[in-house]
RODO-2510 file (C-alpha; in nm, 4 decimals, decimal comma):
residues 281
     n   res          X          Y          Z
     1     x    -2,1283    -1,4498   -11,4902
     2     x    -2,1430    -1,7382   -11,2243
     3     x    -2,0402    -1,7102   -10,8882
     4     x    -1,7757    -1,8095   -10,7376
     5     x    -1,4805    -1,8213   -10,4639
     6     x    -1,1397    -1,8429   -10,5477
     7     x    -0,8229    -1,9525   -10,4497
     8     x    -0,5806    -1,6464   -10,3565
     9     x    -0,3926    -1,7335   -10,6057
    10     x    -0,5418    -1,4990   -10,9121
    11     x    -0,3612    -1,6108   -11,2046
    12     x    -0,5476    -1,9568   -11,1597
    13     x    -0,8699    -1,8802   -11,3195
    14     x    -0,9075    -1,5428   -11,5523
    15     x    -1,2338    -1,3463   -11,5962
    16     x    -1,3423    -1,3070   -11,9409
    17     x    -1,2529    -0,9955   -12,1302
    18     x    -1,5381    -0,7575   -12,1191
    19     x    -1,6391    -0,3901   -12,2227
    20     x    -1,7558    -0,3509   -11,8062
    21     x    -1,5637    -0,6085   -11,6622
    22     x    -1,6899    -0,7469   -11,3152
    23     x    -1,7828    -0,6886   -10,9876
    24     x    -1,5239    -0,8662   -10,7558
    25     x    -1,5927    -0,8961   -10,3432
    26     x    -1,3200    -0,9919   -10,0774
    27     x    -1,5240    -1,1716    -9,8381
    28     x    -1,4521    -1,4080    -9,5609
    29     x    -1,6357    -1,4659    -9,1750
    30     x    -1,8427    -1,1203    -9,2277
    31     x    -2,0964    -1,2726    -9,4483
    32     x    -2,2040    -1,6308    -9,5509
    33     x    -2,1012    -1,6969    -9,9527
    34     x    -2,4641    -1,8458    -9,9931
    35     x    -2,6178    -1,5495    -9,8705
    36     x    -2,3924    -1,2630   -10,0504
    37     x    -2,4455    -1,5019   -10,3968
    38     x    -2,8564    -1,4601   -10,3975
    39     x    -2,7391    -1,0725   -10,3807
    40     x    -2,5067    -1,0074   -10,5856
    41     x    -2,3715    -1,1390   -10,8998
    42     x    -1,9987    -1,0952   -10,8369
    43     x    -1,7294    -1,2990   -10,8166
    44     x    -1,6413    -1,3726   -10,4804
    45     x    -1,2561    -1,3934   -10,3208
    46     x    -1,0754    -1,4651   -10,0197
    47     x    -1,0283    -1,1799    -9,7713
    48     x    -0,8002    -0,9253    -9,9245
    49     x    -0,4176    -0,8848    -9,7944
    50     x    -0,1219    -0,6975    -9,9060
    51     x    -0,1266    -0,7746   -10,3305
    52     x    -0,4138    -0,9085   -10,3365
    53     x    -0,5934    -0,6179   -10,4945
    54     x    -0,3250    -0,5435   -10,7412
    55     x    -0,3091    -0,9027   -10,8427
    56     x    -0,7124    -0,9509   -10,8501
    57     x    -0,7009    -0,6541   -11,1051
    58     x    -0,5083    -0,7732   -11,3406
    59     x    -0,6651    -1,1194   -11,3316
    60     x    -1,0403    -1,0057   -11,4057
    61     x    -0,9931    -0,6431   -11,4890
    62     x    -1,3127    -0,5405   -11,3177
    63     x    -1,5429    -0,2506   -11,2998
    64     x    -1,5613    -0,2659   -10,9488
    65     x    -1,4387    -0,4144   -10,5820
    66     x    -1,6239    -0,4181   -10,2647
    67     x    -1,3668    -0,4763    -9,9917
    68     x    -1,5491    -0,6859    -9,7016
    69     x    -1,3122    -0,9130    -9,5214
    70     x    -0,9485    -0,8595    -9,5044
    71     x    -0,6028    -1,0605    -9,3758
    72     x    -0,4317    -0,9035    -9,1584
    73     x    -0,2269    -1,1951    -8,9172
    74     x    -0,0345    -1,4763    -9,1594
    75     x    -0,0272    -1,2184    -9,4163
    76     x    -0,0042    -0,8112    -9,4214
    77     x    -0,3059    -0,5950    -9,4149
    78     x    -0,4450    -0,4692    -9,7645
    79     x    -0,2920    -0,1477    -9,8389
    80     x    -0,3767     0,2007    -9,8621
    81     x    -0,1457     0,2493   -10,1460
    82     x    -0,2760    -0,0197   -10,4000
    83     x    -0,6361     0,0795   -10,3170
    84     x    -0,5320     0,4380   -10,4213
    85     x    -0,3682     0,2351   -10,7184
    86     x    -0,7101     0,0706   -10,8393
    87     x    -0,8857     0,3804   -10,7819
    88     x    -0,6521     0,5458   -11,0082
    89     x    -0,6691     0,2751   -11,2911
    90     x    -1,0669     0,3899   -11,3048
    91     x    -1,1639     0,0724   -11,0705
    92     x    -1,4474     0,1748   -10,8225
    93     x    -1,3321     0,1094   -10,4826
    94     x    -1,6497     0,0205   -10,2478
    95     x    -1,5425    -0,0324    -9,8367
    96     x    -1,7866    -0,1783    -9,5670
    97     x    -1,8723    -0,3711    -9,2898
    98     x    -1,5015    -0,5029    -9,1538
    99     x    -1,1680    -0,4080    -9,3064
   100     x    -1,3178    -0,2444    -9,6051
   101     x    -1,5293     0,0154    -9,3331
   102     x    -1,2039     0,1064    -9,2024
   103     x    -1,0019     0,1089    -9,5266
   104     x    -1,3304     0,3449    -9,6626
   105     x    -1,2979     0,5553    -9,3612
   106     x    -0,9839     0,6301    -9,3672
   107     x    -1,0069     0,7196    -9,7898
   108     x    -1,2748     0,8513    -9,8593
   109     x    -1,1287     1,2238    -9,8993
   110     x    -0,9447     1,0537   -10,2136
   111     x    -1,2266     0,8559   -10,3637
   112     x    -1,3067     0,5380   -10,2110
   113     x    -1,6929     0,4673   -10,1104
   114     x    -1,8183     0,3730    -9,7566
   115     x    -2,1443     0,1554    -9,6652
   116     x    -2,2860     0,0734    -9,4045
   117     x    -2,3115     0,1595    -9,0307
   118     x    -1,9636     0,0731    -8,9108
   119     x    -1,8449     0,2887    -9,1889
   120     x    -1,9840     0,6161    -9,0524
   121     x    -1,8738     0,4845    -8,6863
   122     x    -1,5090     0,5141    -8,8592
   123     x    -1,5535     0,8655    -8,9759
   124     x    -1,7017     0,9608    -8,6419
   125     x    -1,4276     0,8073    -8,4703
   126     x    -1,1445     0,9739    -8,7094
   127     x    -0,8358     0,7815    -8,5861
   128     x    -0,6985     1,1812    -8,5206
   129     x    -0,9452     1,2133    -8,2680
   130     x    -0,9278     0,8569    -8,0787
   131     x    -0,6751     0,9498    -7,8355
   132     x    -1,0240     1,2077    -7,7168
   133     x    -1,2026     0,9167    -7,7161
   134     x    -1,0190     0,6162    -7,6079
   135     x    -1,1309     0,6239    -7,2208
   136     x    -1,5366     0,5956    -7,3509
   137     x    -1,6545     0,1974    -7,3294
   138     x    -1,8522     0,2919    -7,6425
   139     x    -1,5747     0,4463    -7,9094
   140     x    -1,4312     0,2131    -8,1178
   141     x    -1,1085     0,0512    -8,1574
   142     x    -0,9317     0,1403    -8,4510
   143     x    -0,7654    -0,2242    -8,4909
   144     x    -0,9708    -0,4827    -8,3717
   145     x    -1,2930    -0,3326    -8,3119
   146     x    -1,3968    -0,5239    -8,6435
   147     x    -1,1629    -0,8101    -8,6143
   148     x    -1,3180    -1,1788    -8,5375
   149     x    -1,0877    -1,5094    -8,5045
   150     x    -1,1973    -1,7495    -8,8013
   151     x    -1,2108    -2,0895    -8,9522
   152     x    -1,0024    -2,2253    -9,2052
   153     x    -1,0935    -2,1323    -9,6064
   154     x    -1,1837    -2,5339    -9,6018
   155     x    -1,4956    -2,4198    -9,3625
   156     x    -1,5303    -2,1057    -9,5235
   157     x    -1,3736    -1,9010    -9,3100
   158     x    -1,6634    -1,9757    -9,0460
   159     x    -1,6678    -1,6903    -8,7476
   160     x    -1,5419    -1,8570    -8,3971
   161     x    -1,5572    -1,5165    -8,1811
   162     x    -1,7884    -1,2114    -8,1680
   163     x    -1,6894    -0,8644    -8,3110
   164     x    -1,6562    -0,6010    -8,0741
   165     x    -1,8911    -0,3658    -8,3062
   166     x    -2,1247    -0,6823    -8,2889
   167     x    -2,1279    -0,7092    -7,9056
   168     x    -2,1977    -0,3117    -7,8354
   169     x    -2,4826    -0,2876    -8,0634
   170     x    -2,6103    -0,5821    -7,8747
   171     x    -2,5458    -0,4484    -7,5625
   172     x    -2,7144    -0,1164    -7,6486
   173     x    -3,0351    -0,2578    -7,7963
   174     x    -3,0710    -0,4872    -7,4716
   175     x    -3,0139    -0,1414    -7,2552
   176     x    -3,2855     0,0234    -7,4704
   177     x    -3,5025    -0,2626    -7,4464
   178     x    -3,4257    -0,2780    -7,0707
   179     x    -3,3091    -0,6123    -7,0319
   180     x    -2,9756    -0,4488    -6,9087
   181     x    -2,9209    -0,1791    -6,7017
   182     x    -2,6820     0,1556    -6,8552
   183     x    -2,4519     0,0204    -6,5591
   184     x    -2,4074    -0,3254    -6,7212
   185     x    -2,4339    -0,2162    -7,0744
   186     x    -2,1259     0,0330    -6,9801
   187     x    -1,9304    -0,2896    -6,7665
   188     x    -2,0130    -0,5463    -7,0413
   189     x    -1,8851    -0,3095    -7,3119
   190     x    -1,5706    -0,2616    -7,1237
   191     x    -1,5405    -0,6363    -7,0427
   192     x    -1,5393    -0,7167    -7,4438
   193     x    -1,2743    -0,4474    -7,5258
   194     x    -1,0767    -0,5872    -7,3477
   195     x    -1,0797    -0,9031    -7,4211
   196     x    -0,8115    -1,0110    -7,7034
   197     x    -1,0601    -1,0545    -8,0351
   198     x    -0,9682    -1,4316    -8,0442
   199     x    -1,0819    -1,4954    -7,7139
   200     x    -1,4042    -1,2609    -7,7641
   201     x    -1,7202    -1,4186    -7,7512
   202     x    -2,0686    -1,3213    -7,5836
   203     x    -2,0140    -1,6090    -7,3651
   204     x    -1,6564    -1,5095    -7,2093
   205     x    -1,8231    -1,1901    -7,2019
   206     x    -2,1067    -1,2796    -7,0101
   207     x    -1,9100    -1,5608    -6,7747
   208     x    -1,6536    -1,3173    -6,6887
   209     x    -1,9358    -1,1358    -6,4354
   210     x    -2,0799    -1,4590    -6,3390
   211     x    -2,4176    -1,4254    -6,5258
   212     x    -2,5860    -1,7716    -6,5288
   213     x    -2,5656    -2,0318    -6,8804
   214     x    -2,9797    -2,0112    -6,9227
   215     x    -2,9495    -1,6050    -6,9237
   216     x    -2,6392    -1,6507    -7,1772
   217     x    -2,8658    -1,8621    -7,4058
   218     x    -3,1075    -1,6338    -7,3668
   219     x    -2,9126    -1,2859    -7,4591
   220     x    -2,7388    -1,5395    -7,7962
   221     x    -3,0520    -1,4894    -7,9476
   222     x    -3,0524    -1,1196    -7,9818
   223     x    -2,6810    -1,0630    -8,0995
   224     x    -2,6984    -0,7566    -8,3349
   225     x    -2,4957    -0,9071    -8,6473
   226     x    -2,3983    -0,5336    -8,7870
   227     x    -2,1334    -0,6681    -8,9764
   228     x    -2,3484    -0,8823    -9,1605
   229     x    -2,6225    -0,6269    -9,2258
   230     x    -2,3871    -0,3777    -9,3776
   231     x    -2,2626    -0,6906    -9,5663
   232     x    -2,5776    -0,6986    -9,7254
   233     x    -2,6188    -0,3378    -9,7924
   234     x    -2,2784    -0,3262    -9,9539
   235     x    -2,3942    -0,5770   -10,2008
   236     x    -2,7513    -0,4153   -10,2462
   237     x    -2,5836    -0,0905   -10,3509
   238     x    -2,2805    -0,1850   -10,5271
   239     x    -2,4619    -0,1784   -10,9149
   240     x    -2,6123     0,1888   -10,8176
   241     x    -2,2331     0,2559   -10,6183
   242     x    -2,0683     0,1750   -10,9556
   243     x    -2,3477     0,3266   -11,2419
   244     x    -2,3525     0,6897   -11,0345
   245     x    -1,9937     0,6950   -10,9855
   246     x    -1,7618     0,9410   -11,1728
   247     x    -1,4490     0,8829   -11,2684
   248     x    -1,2280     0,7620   -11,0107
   249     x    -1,0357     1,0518   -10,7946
   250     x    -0,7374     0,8626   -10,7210
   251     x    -0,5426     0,9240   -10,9955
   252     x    -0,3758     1,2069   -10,8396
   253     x    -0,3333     1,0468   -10,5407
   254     x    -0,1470     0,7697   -10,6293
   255     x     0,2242     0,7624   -10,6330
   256     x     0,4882     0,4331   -10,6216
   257     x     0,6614     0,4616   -10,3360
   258     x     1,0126     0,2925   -10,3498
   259     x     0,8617     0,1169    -9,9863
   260     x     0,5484    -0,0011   -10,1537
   261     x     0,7175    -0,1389   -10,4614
   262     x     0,9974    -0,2951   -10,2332
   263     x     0,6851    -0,4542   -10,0401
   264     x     0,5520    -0,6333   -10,3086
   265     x     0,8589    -0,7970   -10,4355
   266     x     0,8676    -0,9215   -10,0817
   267     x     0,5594    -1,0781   -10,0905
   268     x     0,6828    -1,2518   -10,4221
   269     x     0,4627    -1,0161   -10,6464
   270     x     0,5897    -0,8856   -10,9348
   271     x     0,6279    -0,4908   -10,9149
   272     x     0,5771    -0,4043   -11,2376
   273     x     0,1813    -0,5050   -11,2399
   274     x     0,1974    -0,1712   -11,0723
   275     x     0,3186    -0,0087   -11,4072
   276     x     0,1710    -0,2142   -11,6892
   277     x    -0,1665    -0,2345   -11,5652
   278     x    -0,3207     0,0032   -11,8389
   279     x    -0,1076    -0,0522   -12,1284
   280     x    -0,2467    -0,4194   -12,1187
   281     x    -0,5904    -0,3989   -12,1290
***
């Protein structure tokens, strides 16, 4: 199956009915389409908000989803409840990298697979445990740690800032390669949480302690893209995800809440996909 990237609206193009059905990814600024296409043979979406997963099932009826990139400004944030909804209609649910890290940390107890570095930072960092953690400059950010401002679909949703997971694995591998001092690594790290994530970038970073432009240029080289590498690994391990897994657990997880269902119709989608998913295969 070819390819391809997709206009959020679903109902536009259908997959073709078969026994497997596809792979789909949400993808977005994480990882260049170009690059996740010579991995994977999938078909690629726009990152995932609120309906998008319910919708994107019943348009391809796939085997699979690895959730990379996800809305979470013009439209709400992907939802715990219709992941728990796919994983109960047998769909393998596959989380890494951005959103889908912290949508896979957050449920794996009920099925959902995790990839990838940022992933395990997430279950480290259980969100139960933050309030612990929250004075460290290296424990993660539950809501934007991940989050990068972006260009338009039309420029495929190219990356304008640096991710704050991005920026302290950077700043740790120059400490350990003693470019930085622990000192600056700790005052840099600090610096980028708390910067807003549209405004943070290596460079306002950098010029906010007065480091010269050559030493900038210098440091852009050696940016740790962790996003992007667990991206990749993601993709590499979906097909052996998928084959090994069982039977999805989230069957008796998953219950309609009257506040999900009112949700959807909100967002103009049509509640009963919820209910007629299986009795229309």
């Amino acid at each position: 199956m070819p390819t391809r990237i997709l206009s959020l609206w679903y109902g536009e193009q259908m997959a073709d009915a078969s026994e497997e059905g596809p792979i789909l990814v949400f993808l977005g600024p994480t990882l260049r389409l170009a690059e996740a296409e010579a991995v994977l043979d999938a078909i690629y979406l726009r990152p995932a908000a609120q309906g998008d997963i319910l919708l994107a099932a019943h348009a391809f009826r796939p085997r699979a989803m690895v959730l990379i990139d996800g809305q979470f400004e013009d439209r709400p944030a992907v939802r715990h409840k219709e992941i728990l909804w796919a994983m109960a209609q047998g769909i393998v649910m596959v989380g890494a990298a951005s959103m889908g890290a912290l949508r896979a940390a957050e449920l794996r107890d009920f099925g959902m697979k995790g990839v990838g570095l940022i992933y395990r930072w997430y279950r480290r960092w259980a969100l139960s445990s933050l309030r612990e953690v929250r004075g460290s400059p290296l424990a993660l950010a539950p809501d934007d740690a991940v989050a990068v401002h972006s260009g338009p679909a039309e420029l495929g949703f190219l990356p304008l800032t640096d991710s704050l997971v991005d920026l302290q694995r950077t700043f740790s591998v120059l400490m350990r390669s003693k470019v930085i001092t622990p000192a600056e690594r700790n005052f840099l790290t600090t610096m980028a949480r708390n910067l807003n994530f549209r405004e943070r970038t290596l460079a306002a970073v950098l010029g906010a302690e007065g480091w010269p432009d050559g030493r900038f240029q210098e440091l852009r080289q050696t940016v740790v893209g962790q996003k992007r590498k667990d991206a990749l690994l993601a993709l590499h391990t979906a097909p052996s995800l998928v084959r090994s897994a069982h039977a999805a657990s989230g069957g008796d997880s998953w219950v309609a809440t009257n506040t999900f269902m009112r949700d959807l119709e909100a967002g103009g989608i049509d509640s009963n996909l919820v209910n007629t998913y299986k009795l229309n295969p």
